[in-house]
py3Dmol code that shows the C-alpha trace and the ligand (Angstrom):
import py3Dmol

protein = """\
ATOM      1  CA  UNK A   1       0.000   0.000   0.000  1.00  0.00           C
ATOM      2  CA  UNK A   2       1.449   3.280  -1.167  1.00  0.00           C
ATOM      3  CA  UNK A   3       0.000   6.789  -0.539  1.00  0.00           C
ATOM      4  CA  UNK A   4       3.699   8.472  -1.565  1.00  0.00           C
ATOM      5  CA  UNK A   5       4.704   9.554  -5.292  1.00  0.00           C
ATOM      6  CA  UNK A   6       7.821  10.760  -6.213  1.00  0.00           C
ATOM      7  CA  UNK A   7       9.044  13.922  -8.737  1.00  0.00           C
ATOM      8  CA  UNK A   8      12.468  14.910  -9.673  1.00  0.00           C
ATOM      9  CA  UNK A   9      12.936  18.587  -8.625  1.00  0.00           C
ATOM     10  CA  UNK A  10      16.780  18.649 -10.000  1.00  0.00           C
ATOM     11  CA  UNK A  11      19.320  16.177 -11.888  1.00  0.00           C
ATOM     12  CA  UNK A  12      19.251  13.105  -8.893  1.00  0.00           C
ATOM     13  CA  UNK A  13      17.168  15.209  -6.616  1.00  0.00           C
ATOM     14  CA  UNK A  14      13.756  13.262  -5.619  1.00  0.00           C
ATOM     15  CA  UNK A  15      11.044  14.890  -3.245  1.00  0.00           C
ATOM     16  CA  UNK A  16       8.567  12.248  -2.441  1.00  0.00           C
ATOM     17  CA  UNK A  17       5.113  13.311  -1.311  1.00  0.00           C
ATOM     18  CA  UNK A  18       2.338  11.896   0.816  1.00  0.00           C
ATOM     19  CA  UNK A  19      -1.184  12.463   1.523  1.00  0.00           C
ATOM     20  CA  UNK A  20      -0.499  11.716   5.020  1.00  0.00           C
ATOM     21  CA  UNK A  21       0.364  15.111   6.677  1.00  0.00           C
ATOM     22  CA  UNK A  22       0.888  16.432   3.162  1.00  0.00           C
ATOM     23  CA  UNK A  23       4.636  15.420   4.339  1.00  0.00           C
ATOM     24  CA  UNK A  24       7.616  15.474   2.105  1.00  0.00           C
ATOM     25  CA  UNK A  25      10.486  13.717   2.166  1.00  0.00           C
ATOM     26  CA  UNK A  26      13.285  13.738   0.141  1.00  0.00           C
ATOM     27  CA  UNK A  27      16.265  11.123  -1.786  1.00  0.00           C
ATOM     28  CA  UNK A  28      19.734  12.720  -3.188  1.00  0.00           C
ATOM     29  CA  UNK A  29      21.804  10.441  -5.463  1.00  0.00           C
ATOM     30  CA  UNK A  30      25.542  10.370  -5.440  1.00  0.00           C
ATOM     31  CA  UNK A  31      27.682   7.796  -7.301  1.00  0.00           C
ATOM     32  CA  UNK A  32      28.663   5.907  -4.448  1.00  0.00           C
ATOM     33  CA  UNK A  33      25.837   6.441  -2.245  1.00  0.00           C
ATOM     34  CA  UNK A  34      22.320   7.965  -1.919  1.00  0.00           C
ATOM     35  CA  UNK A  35      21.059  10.518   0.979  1.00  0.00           C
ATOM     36  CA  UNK A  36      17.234   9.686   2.412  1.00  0.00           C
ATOM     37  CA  UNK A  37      16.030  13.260   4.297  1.00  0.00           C
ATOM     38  CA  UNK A  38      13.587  12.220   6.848  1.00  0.00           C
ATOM     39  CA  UNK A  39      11.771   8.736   6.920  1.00  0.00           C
ATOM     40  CA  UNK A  40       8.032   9.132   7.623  1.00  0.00           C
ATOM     41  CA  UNK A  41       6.282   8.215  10.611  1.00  0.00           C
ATOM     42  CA  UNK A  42       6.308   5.013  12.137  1.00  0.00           C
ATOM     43  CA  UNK A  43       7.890   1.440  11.178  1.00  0.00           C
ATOM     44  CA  UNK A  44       5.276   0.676   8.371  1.00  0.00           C
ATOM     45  CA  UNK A  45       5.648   4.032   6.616  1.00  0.00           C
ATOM     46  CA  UNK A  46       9.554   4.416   6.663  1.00  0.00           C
ATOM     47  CA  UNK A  47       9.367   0.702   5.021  1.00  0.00           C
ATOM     48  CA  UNK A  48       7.285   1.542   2.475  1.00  0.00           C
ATOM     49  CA  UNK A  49       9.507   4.733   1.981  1.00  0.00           C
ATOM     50  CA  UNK A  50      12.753   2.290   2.108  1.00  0.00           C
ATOM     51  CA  UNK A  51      11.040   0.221  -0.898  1.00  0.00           C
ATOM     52  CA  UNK A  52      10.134   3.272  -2.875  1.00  0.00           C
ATOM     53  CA  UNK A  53      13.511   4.422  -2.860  1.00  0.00           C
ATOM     54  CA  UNK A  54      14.849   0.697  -3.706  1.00  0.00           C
ATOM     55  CA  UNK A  55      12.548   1.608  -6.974  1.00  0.00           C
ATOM     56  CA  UNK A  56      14.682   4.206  -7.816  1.00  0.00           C
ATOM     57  CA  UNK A  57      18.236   3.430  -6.658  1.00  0.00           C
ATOM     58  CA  UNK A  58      20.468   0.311  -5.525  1.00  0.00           C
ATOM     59  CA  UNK A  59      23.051   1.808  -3.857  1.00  0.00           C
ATOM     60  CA  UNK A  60      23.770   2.188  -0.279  1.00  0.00           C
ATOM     61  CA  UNK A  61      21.509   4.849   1.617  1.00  0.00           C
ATOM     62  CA  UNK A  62      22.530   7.348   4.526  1.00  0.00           C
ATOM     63  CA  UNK A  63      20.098   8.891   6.150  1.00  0.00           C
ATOM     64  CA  UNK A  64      19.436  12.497   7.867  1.00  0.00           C
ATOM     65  CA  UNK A  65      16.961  13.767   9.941  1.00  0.00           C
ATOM     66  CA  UNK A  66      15.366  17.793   9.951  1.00  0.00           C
ATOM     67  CA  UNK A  67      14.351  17.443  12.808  1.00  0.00           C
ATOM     68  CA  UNK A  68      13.372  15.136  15.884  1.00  0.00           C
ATOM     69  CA  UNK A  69       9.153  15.309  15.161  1.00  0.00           C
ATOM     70  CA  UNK A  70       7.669  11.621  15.019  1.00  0.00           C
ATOM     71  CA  UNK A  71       6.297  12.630  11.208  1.00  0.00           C
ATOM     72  CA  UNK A  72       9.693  12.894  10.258  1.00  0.00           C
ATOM     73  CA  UNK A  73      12.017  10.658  12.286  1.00  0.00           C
ATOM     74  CA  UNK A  74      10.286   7.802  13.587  1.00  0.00           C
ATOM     75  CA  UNK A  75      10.835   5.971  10.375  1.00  0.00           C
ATOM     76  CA  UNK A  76      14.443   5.729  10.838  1.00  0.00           C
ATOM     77  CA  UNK A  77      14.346   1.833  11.699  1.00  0.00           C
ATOM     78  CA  UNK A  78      12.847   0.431   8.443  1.00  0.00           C
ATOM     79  CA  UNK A  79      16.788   1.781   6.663  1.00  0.00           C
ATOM     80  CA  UNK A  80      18.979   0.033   9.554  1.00  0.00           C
ATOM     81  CA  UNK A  81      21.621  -0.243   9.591  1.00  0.00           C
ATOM     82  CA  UNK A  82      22.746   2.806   8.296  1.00  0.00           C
ATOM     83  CA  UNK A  83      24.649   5.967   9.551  1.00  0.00           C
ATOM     84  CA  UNK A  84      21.420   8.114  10.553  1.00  0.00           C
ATOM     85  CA  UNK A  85      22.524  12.068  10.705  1.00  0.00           C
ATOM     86  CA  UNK A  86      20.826  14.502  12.634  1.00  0.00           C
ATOM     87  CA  UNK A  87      21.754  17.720  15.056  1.00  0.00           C
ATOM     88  CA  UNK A  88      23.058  16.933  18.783  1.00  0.00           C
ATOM     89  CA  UNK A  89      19.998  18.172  20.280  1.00  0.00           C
ATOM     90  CA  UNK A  90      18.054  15.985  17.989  1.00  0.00           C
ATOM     91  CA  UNK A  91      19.619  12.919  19.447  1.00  0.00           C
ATOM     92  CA  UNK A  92      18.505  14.528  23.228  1.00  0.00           C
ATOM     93  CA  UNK A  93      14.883  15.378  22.133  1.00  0.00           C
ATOM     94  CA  UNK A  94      14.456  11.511  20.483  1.00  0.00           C
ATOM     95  CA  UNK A  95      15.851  10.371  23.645  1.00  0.00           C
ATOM     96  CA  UNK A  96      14.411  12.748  26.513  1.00  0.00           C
ATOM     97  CA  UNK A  97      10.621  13.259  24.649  1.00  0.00           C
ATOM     98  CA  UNK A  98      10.660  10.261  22.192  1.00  0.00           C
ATOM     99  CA  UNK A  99       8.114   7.466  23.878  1.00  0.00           C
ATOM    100  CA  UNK A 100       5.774  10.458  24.728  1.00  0.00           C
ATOM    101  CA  UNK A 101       5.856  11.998  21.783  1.00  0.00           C
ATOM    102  CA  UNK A 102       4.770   8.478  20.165  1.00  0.00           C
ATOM    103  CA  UNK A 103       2.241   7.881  23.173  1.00  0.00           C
ATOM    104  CA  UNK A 104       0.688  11.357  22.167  1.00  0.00           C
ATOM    105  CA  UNK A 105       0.187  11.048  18.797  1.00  0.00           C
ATOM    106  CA  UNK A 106      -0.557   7.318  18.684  1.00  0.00           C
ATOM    107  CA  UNK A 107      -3.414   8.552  21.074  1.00  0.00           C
ATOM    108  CA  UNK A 108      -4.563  11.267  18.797  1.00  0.00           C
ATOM    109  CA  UNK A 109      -4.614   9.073  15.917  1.00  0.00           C
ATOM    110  CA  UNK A 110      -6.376   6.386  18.108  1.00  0.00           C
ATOM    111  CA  UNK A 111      -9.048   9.066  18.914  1.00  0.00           C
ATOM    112  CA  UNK A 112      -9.692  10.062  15.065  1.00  0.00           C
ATOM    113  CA  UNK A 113     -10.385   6.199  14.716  1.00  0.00           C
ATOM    114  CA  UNK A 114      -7.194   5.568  12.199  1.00  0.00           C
ATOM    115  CA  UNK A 115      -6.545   2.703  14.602  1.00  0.00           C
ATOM    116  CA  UNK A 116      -3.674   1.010  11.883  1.00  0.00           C
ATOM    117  CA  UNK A 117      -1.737   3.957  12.281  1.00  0.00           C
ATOM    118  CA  UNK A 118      -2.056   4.309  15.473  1.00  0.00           C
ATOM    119  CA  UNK A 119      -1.152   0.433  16.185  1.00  0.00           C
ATOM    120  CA  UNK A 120       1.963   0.998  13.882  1.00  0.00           C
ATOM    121  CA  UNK A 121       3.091   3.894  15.679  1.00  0.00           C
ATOM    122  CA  UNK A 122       2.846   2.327  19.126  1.00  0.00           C
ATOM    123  CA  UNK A 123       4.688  -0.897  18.030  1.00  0.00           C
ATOM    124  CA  UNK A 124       7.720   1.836  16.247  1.00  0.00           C
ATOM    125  CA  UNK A 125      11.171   1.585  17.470  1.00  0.00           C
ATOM    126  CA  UNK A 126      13.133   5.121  18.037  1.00  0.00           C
ATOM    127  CA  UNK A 127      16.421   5.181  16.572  1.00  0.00           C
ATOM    128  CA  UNK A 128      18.452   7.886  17.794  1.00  0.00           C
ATOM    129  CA  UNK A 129      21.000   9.064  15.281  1.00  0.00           C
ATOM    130  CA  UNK A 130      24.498   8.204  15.813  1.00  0.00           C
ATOM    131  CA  UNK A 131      26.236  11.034  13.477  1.00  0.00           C
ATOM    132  CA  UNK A 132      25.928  14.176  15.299  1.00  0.00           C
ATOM    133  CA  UNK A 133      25.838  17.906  13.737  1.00  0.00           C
ATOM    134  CA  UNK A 134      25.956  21.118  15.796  1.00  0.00           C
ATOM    135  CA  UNK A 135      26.741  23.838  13.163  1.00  0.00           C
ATOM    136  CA  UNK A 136      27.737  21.987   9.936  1.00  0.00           C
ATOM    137  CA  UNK A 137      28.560  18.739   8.249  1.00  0.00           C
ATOM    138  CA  UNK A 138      29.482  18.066   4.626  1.00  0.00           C
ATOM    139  CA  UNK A 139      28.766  14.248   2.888  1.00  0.00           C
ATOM    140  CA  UNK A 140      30.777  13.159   0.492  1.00  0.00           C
ATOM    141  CA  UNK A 141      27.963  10.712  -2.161  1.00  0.00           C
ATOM    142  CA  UNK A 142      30.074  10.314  -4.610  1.00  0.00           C
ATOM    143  CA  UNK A 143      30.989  13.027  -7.005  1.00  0.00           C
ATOM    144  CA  UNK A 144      28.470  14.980  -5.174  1.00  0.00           C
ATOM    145  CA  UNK A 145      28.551  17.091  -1.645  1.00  0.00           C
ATOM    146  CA  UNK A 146      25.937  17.681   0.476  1.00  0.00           C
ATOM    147  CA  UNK A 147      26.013  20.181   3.111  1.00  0.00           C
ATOM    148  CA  UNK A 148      23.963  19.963   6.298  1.00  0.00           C
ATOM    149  CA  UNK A 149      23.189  23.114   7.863  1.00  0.00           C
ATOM    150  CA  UNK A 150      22.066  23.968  11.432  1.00  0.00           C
ATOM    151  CA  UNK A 151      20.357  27.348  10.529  1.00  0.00           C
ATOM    152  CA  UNK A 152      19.577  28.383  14.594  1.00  0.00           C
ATOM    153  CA  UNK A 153      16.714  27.638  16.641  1.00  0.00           C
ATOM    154  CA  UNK A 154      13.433  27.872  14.482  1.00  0.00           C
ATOM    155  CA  UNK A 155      10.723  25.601  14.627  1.00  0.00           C
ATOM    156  CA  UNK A 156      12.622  23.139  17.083  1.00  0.00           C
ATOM    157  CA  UNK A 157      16.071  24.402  18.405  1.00  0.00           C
ATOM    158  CA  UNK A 158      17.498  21.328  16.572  1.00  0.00           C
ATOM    159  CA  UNK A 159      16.428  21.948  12.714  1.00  0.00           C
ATOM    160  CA  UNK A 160      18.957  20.747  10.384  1.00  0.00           C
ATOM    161  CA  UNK A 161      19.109  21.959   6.144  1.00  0.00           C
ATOM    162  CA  UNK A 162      20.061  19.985   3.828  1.00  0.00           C
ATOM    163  CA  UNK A 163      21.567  21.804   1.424  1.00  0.00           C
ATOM    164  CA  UNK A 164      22.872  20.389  -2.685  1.00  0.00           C
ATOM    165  CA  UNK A 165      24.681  23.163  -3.838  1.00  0.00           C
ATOM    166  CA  UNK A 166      25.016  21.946  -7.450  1.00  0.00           C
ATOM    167  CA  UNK A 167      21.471  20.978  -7.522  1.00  0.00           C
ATOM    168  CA  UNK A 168      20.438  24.669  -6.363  1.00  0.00           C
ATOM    169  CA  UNK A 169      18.022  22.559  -4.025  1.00  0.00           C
ATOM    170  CA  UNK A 170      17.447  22.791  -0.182  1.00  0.00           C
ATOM    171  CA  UNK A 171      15.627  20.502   2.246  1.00  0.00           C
ATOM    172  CA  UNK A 172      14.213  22.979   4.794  1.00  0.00           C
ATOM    173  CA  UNK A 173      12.441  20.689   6.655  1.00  0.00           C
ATOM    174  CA  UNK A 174       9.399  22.239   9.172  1.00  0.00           C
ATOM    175  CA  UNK A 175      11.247  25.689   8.831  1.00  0.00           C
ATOM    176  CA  UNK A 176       9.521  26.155   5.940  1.00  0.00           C
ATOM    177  CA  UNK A 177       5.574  24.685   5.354  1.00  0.00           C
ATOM    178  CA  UNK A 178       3.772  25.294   2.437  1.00  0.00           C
ATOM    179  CA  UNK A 179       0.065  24.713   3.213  1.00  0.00           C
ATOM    180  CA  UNK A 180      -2.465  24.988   0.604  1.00  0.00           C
ATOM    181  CA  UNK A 181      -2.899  28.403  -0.216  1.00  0.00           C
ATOM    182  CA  UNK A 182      -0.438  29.665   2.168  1.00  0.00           C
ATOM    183  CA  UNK A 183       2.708  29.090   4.102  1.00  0.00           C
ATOM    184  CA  UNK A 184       2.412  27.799   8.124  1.00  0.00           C
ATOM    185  CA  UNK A 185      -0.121  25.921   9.721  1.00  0.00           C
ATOM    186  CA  UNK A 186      -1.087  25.611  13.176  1.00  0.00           C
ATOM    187  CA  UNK A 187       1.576  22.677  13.459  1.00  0.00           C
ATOM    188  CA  UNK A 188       4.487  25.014  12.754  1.00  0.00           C
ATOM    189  CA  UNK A 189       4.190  26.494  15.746  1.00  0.00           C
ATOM    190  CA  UNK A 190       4.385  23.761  18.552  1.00  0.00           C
ATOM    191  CA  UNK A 191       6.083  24.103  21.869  1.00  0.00           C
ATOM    192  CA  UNK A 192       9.488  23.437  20.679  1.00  0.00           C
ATOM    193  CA  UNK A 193       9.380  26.354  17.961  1.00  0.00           C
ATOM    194  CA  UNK A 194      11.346  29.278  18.795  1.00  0.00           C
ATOM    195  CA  UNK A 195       9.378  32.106  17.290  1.00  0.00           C
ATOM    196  CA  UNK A 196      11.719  35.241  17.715  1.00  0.00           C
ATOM    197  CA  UNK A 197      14.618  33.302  16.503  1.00  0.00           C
ATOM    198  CA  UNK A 198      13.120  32.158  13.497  1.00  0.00           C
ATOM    199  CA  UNK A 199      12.770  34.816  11.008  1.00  0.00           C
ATOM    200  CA  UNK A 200      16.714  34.876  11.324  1.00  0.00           C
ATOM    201  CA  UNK A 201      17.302  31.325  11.042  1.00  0.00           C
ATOM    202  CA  UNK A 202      15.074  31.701   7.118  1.00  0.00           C
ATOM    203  CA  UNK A 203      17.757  34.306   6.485  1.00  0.00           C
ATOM    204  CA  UNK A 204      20.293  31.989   7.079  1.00  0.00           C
ATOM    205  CA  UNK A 205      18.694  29.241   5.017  1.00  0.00           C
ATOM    206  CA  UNK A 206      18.374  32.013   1.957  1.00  0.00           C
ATOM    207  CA  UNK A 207      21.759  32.153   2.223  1.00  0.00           C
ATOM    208  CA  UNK A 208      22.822  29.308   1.255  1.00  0.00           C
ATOM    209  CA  UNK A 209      21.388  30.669  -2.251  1.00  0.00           C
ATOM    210  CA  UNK A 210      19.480  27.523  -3.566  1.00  0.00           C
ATOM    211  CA  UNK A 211      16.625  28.316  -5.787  1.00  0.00           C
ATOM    212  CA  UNK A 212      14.429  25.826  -5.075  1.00  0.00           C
ATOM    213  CA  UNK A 213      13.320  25.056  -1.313  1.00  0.00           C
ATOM    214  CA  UNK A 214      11.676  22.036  -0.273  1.00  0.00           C
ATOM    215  CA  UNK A 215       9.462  22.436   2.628  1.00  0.00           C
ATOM    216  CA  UNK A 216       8.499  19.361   5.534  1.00  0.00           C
ATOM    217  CA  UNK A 217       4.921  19.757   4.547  1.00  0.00           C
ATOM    218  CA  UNK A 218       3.681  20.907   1.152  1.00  0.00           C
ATOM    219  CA  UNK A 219       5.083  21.332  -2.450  1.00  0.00           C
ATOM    220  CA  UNK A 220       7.993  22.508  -2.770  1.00  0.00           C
ATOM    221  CA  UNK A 221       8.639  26.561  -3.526  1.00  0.00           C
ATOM    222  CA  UNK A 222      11.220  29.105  -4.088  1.00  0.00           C
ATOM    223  CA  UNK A 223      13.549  31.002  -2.382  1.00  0.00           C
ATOM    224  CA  UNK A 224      11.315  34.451  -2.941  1.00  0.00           C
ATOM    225  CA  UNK A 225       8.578  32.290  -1.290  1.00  0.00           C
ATOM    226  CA  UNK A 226      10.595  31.981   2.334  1.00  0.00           C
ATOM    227  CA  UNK A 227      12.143  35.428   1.722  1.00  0.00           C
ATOM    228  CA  UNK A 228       8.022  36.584   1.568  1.00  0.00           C
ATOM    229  CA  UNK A 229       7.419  34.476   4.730  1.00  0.00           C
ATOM    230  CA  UNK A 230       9.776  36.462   6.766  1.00  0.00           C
ATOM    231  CA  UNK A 231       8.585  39.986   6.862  1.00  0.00           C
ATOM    232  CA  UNK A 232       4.956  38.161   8.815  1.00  0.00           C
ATOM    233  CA  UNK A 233       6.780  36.306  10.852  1.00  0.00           C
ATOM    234  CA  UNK A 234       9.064  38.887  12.124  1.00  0.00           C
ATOM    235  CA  UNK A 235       5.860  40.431  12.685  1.00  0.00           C
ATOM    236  CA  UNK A 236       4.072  37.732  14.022  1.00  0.00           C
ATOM    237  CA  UNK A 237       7.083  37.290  16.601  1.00  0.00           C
ATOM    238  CA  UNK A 238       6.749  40.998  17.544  1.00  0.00           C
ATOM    239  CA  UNK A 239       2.999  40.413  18.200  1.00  0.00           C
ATOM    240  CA  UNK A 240       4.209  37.443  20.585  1.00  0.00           C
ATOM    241  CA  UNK A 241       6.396  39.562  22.278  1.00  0.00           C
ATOM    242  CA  UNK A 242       4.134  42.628  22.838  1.00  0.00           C
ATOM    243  CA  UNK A 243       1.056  40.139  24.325  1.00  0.00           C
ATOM    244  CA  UNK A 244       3.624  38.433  26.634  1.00  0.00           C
ATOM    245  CA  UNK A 245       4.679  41.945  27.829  1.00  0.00           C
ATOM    246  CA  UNK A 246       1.242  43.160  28.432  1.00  0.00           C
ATOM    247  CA  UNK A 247       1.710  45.931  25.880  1.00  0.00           C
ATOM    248  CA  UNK A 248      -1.091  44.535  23.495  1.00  0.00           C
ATOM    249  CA  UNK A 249      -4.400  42.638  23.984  1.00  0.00           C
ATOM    250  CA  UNK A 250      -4.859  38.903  22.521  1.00  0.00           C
ATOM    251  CA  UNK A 251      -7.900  40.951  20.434  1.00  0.00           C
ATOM    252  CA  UNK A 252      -5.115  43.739  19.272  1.00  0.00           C
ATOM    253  CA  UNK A 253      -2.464  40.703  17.978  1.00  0.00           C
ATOM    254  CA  UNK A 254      -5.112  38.877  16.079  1.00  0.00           C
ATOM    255  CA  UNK A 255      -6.597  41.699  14.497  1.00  0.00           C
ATOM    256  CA  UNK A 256      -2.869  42.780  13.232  1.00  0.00           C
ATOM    257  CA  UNK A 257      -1.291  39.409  12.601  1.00  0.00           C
ATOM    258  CA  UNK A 258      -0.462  38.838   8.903  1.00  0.00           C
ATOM    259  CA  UNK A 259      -1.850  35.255   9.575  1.00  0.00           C
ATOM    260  CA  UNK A 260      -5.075  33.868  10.541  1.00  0.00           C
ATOM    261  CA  UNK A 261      -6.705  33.469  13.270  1.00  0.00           C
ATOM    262  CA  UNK A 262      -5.625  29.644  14.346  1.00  0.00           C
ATOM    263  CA  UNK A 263      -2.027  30.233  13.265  1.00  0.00           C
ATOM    264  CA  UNK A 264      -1.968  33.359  15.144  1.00  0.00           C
ATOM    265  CA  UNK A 265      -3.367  31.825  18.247  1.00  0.00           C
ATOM    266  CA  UNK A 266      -1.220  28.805  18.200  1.00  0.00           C
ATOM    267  CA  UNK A 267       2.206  30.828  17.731  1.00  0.00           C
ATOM    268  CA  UNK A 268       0.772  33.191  21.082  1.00  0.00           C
ATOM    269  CA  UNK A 269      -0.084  30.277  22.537  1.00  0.00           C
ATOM    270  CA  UNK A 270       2.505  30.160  25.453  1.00  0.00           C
ATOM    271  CA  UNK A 271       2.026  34.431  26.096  1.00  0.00           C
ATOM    272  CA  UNK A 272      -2.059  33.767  26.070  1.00  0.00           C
ATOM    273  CA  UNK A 273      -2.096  31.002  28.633  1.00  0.00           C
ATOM    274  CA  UNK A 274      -0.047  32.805  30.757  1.00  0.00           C
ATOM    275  CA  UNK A 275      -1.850  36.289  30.645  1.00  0.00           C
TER     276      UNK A 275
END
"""
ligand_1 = """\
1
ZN
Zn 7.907 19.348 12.851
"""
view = py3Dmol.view(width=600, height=400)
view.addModel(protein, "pdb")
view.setStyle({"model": 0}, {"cartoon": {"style": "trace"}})
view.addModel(ligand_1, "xyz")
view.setStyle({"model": 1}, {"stick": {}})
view.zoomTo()
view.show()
């Protein structure tokens, strides 16, 4: 059972996309070896991603993780063994918040009545990664490098780029979401994102200079799509800031925020509970 399809976004650059979550995740091929960017879900899913990308390539896989969210990590066991890259903290969050991270959402899928999912997800093994990145980390695939890129505390204060510079192409993970018809969701702003520090870490990610930007959830865009994200969400984090200080009402930020309403109130989220 598939619910994945793949498209070629450069020369050897895949982006495989899913209905569930709208998640993307992407494949790289070197020469020697070929680069998996996140793995789906839960046990089931990152198998059935580890036999798409058999369809496409024989040689040996690495694989990287964005960041340490169950959509995109739990996976990881279906492409054992394997070196599995991700940041430092990444390895702490899997570790520290892993089991109730999968006990949450196994729960929530339990309670929309997608018991499979939720079964598979309970029964997943976590596989911490065991190459560490703080800053930066370059991978040799054979006659291609690939750069991985700690951009600064953004959606979780672990998100890793990965970045093909002769491709033009970055994998942006949940720093960048491209919902239907717009950019974040709801999601993007959990209680691991980092709001203030954000709109700096997309600056760093335009740096880079790749042209075309694939995002965790959604199609993939441009770069004058995140640099039109920022100006909001510099905004939206100076709305955050203002409600926490008591300078502006909750009524105020939503009536000013460049987003709607249930974006807004889930990036205030931590300043409106408390006030
Ligand atoms: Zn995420």
């Amino acid at each position: 059972m598939s619910d994945g399809w793949w498209a070629e976004v450069a020369d050897g650059v895949f982006v495989r996309r899913h209905r569930e979550l709208d998640l993307s995740v992407g494949l790289v091929l070197g020469e020697r070896r070929c680069l998996v960017v996140d793995t789906r879900g839960d046990a089931a899913q990152g198998a059935e991603l580890a036999a798409a990308v058999r369809m496409l390539t024989p040689r040996p896989w690495t694989v990287v993780l964005t960041h340490a969210h169950f959509d995109h990590a739990f996976g990881a066991g279906a492409f054992l063994p394997c070196p599995v890259w991700a940041h430092e903290r990444c390895r702490t969050a899997l570790t520290r918040e892993g089991a109730a991270q999968r006990a949450d959402w196994a729960g929530r899928y339990r309670a929309a009545g997608e018991h499979a999912t939720a079964d598979a997800l309970a029964a997943t093994t976590i596989v911490p990664p065991d190459r560490l990145v703080r800053d930066r980390a370059e991978l040799d695939l054979g006659g291609r490098r690939v750069t991985l890129v700690h951009p600064g505390p953004a959606h979780t204060d672990h998100d890793l780029a990965v970045h093909v510079p002769d491709a033009g192409v970055v994998f942006a993970g949940d720093l960048v979401e491209h919902a239907p018809g717009g950019s974040f969701t709801a999601e993007s702003f959990g209680p691991d994102a980092d709001l203030a520090r954000w709109p700096a870490a997309l600056g760093t990610l335009l740096s880079l200079g790749a042209r075309i930007v694939v995002p965790g959830h959604g199609e993939p865009v441009d770069d004058a799509f995140v640099a039109a994200v920022r100006e909001p969400l510099a905004a939206l984090a100076d709305l955050r800031a203002a409600v926490g200080s008591g300078r502006l009402s909750l009524a105020a930020a939503l009536a000013r925020s460049p987003f709607a309403e249930d974006v807004t109130r889930a990036a205030l989220a931590p300043e409106v509970s408390r006030s």
